[in-house]
C-alpha positions as CSV (number, residue, x, y, z in Angstrom):
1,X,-11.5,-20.7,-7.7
2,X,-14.8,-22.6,-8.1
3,X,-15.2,-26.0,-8.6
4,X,-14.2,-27.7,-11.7
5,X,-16.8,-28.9,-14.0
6,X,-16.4,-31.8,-16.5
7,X,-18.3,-31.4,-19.7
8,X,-19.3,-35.3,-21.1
9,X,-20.6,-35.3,-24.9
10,X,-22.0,-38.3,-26.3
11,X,-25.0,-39.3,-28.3
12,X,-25.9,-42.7,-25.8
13,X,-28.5,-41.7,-23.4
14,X,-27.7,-44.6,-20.9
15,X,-23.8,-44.0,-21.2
16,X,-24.5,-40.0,-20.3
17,X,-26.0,-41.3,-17.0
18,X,-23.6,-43.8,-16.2
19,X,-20.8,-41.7,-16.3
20,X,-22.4,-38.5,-15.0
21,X,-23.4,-40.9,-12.0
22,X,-20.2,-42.7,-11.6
23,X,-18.2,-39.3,-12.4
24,X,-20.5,-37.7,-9.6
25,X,-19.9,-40.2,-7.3
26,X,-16.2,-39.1,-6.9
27,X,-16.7,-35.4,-6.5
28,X,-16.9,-34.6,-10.1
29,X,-19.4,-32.2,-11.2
30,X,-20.9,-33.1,-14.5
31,X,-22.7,-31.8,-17.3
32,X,-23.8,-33.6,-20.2
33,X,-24.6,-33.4,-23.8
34,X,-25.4,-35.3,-26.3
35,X,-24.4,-33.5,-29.3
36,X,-20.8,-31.6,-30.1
37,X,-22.6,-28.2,-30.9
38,X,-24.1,-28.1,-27.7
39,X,-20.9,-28.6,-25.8
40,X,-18.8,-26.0,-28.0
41,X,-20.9,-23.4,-26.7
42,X,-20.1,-23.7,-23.2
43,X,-16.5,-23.4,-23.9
44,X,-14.1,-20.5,-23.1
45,X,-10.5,-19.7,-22.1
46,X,-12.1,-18.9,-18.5
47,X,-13.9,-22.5,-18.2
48,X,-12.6,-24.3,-15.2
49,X,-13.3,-27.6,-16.5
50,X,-12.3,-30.5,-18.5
51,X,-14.4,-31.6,-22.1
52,X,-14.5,-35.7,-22.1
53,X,-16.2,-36.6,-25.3
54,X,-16.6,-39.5,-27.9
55,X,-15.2,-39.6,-31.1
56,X,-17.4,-41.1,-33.0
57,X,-20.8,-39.2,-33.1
58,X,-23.6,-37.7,-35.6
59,X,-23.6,-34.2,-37.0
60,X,-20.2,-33.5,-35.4
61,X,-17.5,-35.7,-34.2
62,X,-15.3,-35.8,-31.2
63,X,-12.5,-34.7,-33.4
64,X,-13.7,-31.7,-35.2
65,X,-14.9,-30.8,-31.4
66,X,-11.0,-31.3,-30.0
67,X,-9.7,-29.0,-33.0
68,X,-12.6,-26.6,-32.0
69,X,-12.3,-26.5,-28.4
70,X,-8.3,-26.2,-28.7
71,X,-8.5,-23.0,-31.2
72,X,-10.3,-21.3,-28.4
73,X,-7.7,-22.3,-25.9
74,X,-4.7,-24.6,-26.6
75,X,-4.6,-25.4,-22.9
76,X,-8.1,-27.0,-22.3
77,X,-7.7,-30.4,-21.3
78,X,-9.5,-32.6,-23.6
79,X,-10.1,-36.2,-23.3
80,X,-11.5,-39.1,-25.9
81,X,-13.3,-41.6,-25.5
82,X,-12.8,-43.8,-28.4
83,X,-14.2,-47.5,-29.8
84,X,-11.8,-50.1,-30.2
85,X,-10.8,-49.6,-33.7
86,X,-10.6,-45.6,-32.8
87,X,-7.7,-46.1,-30.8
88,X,-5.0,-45.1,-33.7
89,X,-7.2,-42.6,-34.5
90,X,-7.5,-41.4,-30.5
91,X,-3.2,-41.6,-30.7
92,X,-3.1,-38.7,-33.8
93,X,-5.7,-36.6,-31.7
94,X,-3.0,-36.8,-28.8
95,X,-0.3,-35.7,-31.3
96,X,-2.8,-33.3,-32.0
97,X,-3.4,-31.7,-28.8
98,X,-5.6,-34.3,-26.8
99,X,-5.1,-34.9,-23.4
100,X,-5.8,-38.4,-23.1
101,X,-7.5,-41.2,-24.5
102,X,-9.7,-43.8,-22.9
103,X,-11.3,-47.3,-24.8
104,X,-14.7,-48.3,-24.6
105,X,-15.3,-50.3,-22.2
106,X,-13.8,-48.2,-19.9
107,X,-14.0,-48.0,-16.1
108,X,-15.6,-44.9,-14.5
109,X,-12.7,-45.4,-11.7
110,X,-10.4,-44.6,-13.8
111,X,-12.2,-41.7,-15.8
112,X,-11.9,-40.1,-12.5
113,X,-8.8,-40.4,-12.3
114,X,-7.7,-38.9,-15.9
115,X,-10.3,-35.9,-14.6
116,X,-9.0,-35.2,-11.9
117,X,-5.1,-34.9,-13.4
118,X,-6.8,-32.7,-16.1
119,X,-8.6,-30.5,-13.8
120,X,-5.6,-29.5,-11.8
121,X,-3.7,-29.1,-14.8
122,X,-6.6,-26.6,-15.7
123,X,-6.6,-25.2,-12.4
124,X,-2.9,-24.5,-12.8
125,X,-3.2,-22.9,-16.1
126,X,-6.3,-20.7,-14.6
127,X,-4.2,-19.7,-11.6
128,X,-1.2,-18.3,-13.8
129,X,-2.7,-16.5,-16.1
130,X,-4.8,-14.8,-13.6
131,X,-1.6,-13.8,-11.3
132,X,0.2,-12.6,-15.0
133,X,-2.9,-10.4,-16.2
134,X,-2.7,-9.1,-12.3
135,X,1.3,-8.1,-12.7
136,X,0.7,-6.9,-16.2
137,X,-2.5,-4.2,-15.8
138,X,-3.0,-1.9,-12.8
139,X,-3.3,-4.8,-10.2
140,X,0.3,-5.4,-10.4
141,X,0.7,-2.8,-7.4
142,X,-1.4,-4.9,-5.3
143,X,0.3,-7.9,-6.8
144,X,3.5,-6.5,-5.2
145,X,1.7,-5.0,-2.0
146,X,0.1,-7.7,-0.7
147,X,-2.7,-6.7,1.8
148,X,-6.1,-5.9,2.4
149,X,-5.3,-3.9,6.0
150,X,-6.1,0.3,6.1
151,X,-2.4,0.2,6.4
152,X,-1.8,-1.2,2.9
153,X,-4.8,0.5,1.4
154,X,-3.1,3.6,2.1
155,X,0.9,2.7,1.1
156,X,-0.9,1.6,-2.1
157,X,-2.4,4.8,-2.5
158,X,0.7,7.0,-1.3
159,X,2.6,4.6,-4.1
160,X,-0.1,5.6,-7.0
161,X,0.3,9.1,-6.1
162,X,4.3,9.1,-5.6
163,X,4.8,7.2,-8.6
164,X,3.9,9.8,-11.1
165,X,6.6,12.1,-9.6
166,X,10.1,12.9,-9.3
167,X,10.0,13.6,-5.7
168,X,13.0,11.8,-3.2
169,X,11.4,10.0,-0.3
170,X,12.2,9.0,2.8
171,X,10.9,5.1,3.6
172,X,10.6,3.6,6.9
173,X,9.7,0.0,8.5
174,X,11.5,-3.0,10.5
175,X,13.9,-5.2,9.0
176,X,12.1,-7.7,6.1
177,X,9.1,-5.3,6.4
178,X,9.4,-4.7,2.4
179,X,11.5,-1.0,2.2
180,X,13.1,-2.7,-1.3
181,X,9.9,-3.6,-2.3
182,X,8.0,-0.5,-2.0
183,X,11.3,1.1,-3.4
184,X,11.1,-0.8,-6.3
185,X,7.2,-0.7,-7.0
186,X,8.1,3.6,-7.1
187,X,10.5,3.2,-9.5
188,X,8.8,0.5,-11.6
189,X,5.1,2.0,-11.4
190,X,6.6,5.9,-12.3
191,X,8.4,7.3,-15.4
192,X,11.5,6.3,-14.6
193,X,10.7,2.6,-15.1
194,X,12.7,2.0,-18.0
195,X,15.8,3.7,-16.2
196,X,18.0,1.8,-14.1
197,X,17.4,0.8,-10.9
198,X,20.0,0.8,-8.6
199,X,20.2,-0.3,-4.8
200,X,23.0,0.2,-2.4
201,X,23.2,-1.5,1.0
202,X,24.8,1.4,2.8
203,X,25.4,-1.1,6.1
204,X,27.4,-3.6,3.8
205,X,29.9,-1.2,2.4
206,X,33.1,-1.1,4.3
207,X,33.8,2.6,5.0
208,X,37.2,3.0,3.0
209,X,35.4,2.2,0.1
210,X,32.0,2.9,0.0
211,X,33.4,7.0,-1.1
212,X,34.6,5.1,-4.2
213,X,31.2,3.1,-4.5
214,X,29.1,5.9,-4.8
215,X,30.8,8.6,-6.6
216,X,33.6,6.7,-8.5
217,X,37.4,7.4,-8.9
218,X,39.5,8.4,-11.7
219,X,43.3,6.5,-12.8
220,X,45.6,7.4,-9.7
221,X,42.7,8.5,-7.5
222,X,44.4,6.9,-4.9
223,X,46.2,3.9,-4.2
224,X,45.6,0.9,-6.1
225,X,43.1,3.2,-8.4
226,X,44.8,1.7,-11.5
227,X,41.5,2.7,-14.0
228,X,38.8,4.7,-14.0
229,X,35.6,3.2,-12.0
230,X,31.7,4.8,-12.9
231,X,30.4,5.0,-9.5
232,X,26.9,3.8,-8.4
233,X,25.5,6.9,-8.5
234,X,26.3,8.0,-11.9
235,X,25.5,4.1,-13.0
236,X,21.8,4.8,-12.0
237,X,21.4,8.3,-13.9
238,X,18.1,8.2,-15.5
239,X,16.9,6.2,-12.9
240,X,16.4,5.9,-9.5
241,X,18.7,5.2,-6.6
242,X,17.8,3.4,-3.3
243,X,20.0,4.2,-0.5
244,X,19.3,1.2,1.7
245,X,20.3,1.0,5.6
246,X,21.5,4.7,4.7
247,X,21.7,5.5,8.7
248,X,25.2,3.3,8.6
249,X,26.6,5.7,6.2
250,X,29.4,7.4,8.0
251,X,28.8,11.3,8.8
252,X,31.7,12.3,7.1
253,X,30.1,10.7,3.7
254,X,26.8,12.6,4.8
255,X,27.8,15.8,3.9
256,X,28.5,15.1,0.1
257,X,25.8,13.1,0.0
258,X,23.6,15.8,0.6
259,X,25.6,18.3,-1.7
260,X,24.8,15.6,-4.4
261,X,21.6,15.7,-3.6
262,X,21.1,18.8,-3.4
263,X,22.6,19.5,-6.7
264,X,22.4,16.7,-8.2
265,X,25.5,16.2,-9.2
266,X,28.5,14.5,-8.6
267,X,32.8,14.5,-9.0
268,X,34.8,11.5,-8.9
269,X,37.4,10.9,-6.7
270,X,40.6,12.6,-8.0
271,X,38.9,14.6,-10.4
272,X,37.3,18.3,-10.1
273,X,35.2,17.9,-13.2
274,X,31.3,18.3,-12.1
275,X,29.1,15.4,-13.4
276,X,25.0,16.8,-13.5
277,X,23.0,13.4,-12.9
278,X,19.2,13.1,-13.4
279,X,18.3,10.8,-10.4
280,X,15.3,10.0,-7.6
281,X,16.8,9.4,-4.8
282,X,14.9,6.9,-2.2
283,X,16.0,6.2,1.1
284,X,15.4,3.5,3.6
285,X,16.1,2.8,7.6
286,X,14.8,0.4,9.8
287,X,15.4,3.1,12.8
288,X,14.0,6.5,13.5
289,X,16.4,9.0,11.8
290,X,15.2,11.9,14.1
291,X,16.3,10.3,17.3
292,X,19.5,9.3,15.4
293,X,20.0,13.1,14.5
294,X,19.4,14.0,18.2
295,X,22.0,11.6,19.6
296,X,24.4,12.9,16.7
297,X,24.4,9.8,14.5
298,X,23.0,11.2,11.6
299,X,22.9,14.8,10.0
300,X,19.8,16.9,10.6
301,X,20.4,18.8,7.3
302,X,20.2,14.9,5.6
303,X,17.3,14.0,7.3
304,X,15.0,16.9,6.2
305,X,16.6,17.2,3.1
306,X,15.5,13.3,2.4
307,X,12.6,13.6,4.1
308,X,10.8,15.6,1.3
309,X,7.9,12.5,1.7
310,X,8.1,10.1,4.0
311,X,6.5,6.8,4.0
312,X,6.1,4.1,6.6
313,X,5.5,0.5,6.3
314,X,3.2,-1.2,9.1
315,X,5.1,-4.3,10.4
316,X,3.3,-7.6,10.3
317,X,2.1,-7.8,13.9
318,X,0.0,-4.9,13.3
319,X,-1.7,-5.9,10.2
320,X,-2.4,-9.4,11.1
321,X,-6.0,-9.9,9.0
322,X,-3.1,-10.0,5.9
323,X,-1.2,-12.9,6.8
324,X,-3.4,-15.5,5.9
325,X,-3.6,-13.6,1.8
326,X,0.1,-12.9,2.0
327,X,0.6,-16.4,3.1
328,X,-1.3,-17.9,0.3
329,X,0.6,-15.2,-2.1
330,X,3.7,-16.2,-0.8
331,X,3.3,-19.8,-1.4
332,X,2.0,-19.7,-4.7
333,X,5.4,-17.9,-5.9
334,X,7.1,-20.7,-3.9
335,X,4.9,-23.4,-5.6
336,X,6.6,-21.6,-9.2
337,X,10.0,-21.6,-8.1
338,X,9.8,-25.4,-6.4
339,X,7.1,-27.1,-8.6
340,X,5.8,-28.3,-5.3
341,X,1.6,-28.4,-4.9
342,X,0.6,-26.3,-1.8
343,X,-0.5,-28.4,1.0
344,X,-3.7,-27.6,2.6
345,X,-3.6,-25.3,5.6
346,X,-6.3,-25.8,8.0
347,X,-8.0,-23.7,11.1
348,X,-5.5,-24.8,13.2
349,X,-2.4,-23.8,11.1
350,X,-4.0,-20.3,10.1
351,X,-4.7,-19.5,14.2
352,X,-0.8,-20.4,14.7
353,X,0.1,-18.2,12.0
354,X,-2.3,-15.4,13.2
355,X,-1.2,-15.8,16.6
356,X,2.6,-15.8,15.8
357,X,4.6,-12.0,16.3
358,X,6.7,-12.2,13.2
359,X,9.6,-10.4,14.5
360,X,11.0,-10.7,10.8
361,X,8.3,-9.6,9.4
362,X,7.2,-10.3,5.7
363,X,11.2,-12.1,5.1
364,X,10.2,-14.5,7.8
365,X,6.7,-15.3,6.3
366,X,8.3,-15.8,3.4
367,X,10.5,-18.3,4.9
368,X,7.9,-20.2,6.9
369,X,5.8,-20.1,3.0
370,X,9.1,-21.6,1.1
371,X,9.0,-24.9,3.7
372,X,5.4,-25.4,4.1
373,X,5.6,-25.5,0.1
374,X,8.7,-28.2,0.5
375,X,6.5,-30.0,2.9
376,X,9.3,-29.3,5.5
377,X,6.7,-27.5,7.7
378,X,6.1,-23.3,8.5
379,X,7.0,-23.8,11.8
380,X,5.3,-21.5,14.6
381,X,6.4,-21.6,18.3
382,X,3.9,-22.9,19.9
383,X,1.8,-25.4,17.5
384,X,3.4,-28.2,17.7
385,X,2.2,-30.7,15.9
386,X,0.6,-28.7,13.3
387,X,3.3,-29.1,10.8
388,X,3.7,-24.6,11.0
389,X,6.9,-24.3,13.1
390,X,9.3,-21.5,13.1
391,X,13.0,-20.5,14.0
392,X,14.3,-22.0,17.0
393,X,14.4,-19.4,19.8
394,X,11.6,-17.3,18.5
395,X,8.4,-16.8,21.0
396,X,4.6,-16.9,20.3
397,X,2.9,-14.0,20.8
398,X,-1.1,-13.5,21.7
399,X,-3.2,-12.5,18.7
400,X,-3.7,-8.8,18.6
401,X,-5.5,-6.4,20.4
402,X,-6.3,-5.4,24.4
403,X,-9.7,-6.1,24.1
404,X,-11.8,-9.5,25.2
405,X,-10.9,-12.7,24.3
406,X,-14.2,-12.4,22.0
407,X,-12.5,-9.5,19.9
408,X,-9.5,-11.7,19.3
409,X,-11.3,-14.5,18.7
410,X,-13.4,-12.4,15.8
411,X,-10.2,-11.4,14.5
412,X,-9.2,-15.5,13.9
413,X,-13.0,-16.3,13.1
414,X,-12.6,-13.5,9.7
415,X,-9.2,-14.5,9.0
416,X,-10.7,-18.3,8.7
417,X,-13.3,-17.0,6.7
418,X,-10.8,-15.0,4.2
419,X,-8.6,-17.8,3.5
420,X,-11.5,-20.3,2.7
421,X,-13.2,-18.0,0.4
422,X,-9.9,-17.3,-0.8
423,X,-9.6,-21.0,-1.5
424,X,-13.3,-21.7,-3.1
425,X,-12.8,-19.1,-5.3
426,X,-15.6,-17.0,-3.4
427,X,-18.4,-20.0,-3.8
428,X,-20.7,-19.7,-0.9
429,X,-22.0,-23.0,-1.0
430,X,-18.4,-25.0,-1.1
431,X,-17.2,-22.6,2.1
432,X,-20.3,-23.3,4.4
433,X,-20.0,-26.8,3.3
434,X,-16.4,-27.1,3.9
435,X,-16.6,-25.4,7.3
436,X,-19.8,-27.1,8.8
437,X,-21.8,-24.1,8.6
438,X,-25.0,-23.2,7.8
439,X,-26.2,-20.7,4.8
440,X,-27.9,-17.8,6.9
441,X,-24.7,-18.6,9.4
442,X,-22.2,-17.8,7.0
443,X,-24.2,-14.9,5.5
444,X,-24.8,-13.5,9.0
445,X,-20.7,-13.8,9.9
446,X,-20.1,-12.4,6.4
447,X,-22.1,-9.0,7.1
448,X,-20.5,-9.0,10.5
449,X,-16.7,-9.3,9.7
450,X,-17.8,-6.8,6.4
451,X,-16.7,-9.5,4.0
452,X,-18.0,-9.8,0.1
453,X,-17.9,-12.5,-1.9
454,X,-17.2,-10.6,-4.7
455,X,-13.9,-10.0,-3.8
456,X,-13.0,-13.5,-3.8
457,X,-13.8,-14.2,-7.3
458,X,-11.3,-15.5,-9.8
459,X,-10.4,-12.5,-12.7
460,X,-12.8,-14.2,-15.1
461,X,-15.9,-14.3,-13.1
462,X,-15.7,-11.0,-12.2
């Protein structure tokens, strides 16, 4: 996001310089007016900024300007700056809406102060409504896709063109590599979004009930059967079903798995009545089915009859140029669910994070997010003292590649580059600032690592 921008409105000349000095002075970018009119018309719902004006001016007023600025966006912060006998005046404008209130003579110290609690509160606001317009249009598949690797680009794609359809597919990746998540994104991107979704952890049944599980039982089925149970199966018709783990499924279970696959269609235990089911079925292992079906683990027949698409998630080692966004993703949900602020992550922290394998994939990111949110630290072996560490036993890995030290270092270099775009908001001038660089220099590395600003930019601005 770009930098925040106060808006001062007052009709004294020498105050306006004063306070855009002072204001300036502490990292606040100001700009000033010196009539209400002219201030109105910079606002919007997308301003990243804060409107500090008087109260008591010509023409308009500071109050009719609060009631203004507040019907084009309720959440603005908006701060008065009131006379002495203003101040119970200044107190109804707060009931009204206001943000705060300061009293002439005030000290710019503390103006600062007020802004800058205002400006993250707008940053805040900004930030959310950006990441709901994301999960509510077409970007909500990237939303839940993180990633900007050819890996990602094309899951995305298979997912747009899967989504649409009715076909059962096959979905492949490590453990906490995101098979639920890509599961779910085909159900909730296709037709059958407003059917049920329903996801069985075939490794967590036990086996002498997970017959019962899928298809149900009738009374008396068998013992202790005392009622009639709906299985899982039936539960999801309409909808989808996601068969997780499915190479734990015991082979005996296999083959009426495929029959009700195959037919879809079902009969509960203890019963002979047929049950027709409309379902998409969507299955998930973590190994390679084919090599199970050639040591006699798992059905052939199954395989290929599941196999109608298949789909394979890339695990986190090789797409490293994503951690860094899925690291910022993931800590911005954990900022939501902790109300913590994220700390800053510097060059340091992002090479540990690069360098790190992630055996666990996107679960452990995830992990490492959630305590570097807490301020408990993402640990990763290996960088101590950088407040990133990881679980205890795990093992740094070297950044990817077999090439030169000078490839992987260019991998680190754009990664560095992404996250403080990321963080600017995609304003040149703040990242070559922030990282010491010159203008040509970061254009130059920008062309190189086939980076674009534009990319970077908050919803608004583009």
């Amino acid at each position: 996001m770009t930098e925040g921008r106060v808006l001062f409105v007052d009709d004294e000349e020498p105050l306006r310089h004063a306070v855009k000095q002072g204001l300036e002075l502490c990292g606040h970018p100001v700009t000033c007016f010196a009539a209400a009119r002219q201030a109105e018309a910079q606002l919007s719902r997308a301003l990243y900024g804060v409107l500090v004006t008087d109260i008591t001016m010509p023409d308009m007023d500071g109050l009719t300007l609060l009631r203004r600025a507040l019907e084009i966006d309720p959440a603005l912060p908006v701060v008065l700056v009131t006379g002495h006998g203003d101040v119970p005046l200044a107190v109804e404008a707060m009931r009204a809406g206001a943000y705060d209130f300061i009293e002439k003579p005030f000290d710019t110290s503390h103006l600062a102060s007020v802004v800058a609690r205002a400006m993250e509160k707008r940053r805040l606001v900004l930030e959310n409504r950006a990441l709901r317009e994301e999960l509510e249009t077409g970007g909500g598949l990237d939303a839940r896709l993180v990633g900007r690797s050819a890996g990602m680009e094309q899951l995305r794609e298979q997912l747009r063109a899967l989504a649409q359809t009715d076909a059962d597919v096959l979905i492949s990746g490590e453990t906490g590599s995101g098979k639920e998540v890509v599961a779910r994104a085909l159900h909730d991107f296709g037709p059958r979004a407003q059917g049920p979704f329903v996801a069985i952890n075939c490794g967590a049944l036990p086996a002498e009930i997970i017959e019962s599980e899928l298809f149900g039982h009738e009374a008396g089925a068998f013992t202790g059967a005392q009622k009639q149970r709906i299985g899982k199966l039936e539960f999801a018709d309409g909808g989808t079903v996601l068969l997780d783990e499915i190479e734990s499924m015991p082979l005996d279970l296999q083959v009426k798995l495929l029959r009700a696959i195959e037919q879809r269609s079902i009969e509960r235990l203890g019963s002979n009545r047929s049950i027709a089911l409309d379902l998409r079925f969507i299955a998930a292992s973590k190994q390679d089915l084919l090599e199970a079906c050639r040591e006699g683990r798992f059905r052939e027949d199954l395989y290929y009859r599941l196999n109608v698409v298949a789909l394979q998630i890339p695990p986190l080692r090789e797409r490293r140029e994503d951690i860094p966004l899925l690291f910022h993703h993931l800590a911005r949900e954990a900022r939501a669910r902790y109300r913590h602020e994220i700390p800053d992550l510097d060059d340091r922290q992002l090479a540990a994070l690069l360098a790190y394998d992630w055996p666990g994939n996107v679960r452990e990111l995830r992990n490492a997010a959630d305590r570097f949110v807490l301020g408990l630290g993402a640990k990763v072996p290996g960088a101590a003292g950088l407040g990133v560490t990881l679980p205890e036993g795990a093992e740094a890995v070297e950044p990817p590649g077999e090439g030169p030290l000078a490839g992987r270092l260019e991998a680190v270099e754009k990664a560095i580059l992404e996250a403080e775009l990321r963080r600017q908001g995609g304003s040149l001038k703040a990242t070559y600032e922030t990282l010491g660089l010159s203008r040509k220099t970061l254009y130059d590395k920008l062309q190189r690592h086939g980076l674009r600003r534009e990319d970077f930019l908050v919803r608004e601005e583009r």
